[in-house]
C-alpha positions in Angstrom: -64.6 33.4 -42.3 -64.6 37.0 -41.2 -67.9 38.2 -40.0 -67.7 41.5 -42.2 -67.7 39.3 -45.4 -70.8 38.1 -47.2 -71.4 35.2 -49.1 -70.3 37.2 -52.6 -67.2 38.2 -50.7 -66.6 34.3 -50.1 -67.5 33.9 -53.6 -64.6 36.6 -54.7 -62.1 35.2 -52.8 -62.9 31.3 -53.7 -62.9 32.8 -57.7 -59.6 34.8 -56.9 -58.2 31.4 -55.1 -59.1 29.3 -57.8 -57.6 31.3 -60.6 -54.5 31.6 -58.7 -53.6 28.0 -58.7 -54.9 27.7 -62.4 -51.8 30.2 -63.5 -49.6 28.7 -60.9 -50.0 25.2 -62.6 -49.5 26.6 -65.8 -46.5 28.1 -67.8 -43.1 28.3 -66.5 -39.9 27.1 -68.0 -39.7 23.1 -68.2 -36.5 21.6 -68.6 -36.2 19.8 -72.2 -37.3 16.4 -72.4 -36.4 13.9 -75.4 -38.7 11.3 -76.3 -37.3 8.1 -75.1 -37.2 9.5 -71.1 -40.6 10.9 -71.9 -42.4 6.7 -72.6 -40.0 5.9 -69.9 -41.1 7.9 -67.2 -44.6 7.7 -65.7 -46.6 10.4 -66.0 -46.7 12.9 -63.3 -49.7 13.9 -61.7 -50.4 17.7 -61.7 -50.1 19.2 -58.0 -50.2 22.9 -56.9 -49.0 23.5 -53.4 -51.1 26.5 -51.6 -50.8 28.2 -48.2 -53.9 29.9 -47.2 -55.5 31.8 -44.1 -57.3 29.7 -41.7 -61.6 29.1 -43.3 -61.0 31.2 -46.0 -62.0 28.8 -48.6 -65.5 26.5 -48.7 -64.9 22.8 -47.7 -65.6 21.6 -50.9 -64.2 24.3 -53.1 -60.9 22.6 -53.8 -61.7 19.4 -54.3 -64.3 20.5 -56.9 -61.3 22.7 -58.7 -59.3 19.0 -58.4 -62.2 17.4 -60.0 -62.7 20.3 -62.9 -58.9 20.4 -63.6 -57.0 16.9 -62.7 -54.7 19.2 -60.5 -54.5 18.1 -56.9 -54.3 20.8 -54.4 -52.0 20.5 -51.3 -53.6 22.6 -49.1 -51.7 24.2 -46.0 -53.9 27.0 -43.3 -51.9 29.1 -40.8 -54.0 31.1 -38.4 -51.8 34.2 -38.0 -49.9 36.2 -40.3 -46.8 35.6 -37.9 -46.9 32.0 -38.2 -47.0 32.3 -41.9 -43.9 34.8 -41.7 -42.2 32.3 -39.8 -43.0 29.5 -42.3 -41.5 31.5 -45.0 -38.7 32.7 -43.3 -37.6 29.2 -42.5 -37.0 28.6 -46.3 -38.3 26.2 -49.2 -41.4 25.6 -48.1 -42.4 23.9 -51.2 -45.7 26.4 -51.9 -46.8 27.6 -55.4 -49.3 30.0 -54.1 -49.6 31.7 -50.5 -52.1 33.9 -49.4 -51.5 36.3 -46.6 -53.8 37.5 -44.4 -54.7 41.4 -44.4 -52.1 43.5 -42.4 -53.0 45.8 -39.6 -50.1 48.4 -38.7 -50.0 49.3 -34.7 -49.8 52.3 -33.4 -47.9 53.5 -30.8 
């Protein structure tokens, strides 16, 4: 975690994380399903695939959001803004939610 940010800053982010996932779990367009391939197929298991800056969320903070909601959290840290650029560029990388890090402009 950045040295500039508190704990309540921590505290915003982990909040802003957490209700993130929540809406990307949720909604969407689902394909119609009848009821005979609904008993037939097993249940799937909520999961929410997230990309996030490098310490940016408390160790335990997603396993108790897993815990709360029965969604399991795939969790994915880059440690640059460029590596995450490069992930995303490369194509269907399978995330729900990504969270970039701030961006600093250059000067020249």
């Amino acid at each position: 975690m950045s040295a500039g940010r508190g704990r309540s800053g921590a505290a915003v982010v982990a909040g802003a994380c957490v209700a993130v996932l929540l809406a990307a779990c949720g909604g969407g367009e689902r394909p119609a399903v009848n009821a005979a391939d609904a008993a037939a197929a097993p249940a799937e298991e909520p999961v929410v695939h997230f990309a996030n800056f490098a310490e940016e969320i408390g160790t335990e903070t997603l396993a108790q959001f897993t815990r709360e909601t029965g969604i399991e959290v795939i969790y994915d840290v880059y440690e640059t803004n460029h590596a995450l650029d490069a992930r995303l560029m490369a194509g269907r990388t399978g995330y729900d939610v990504v969270v970039p890090g701030s961006i600093s402009s250059r000067t020249s």
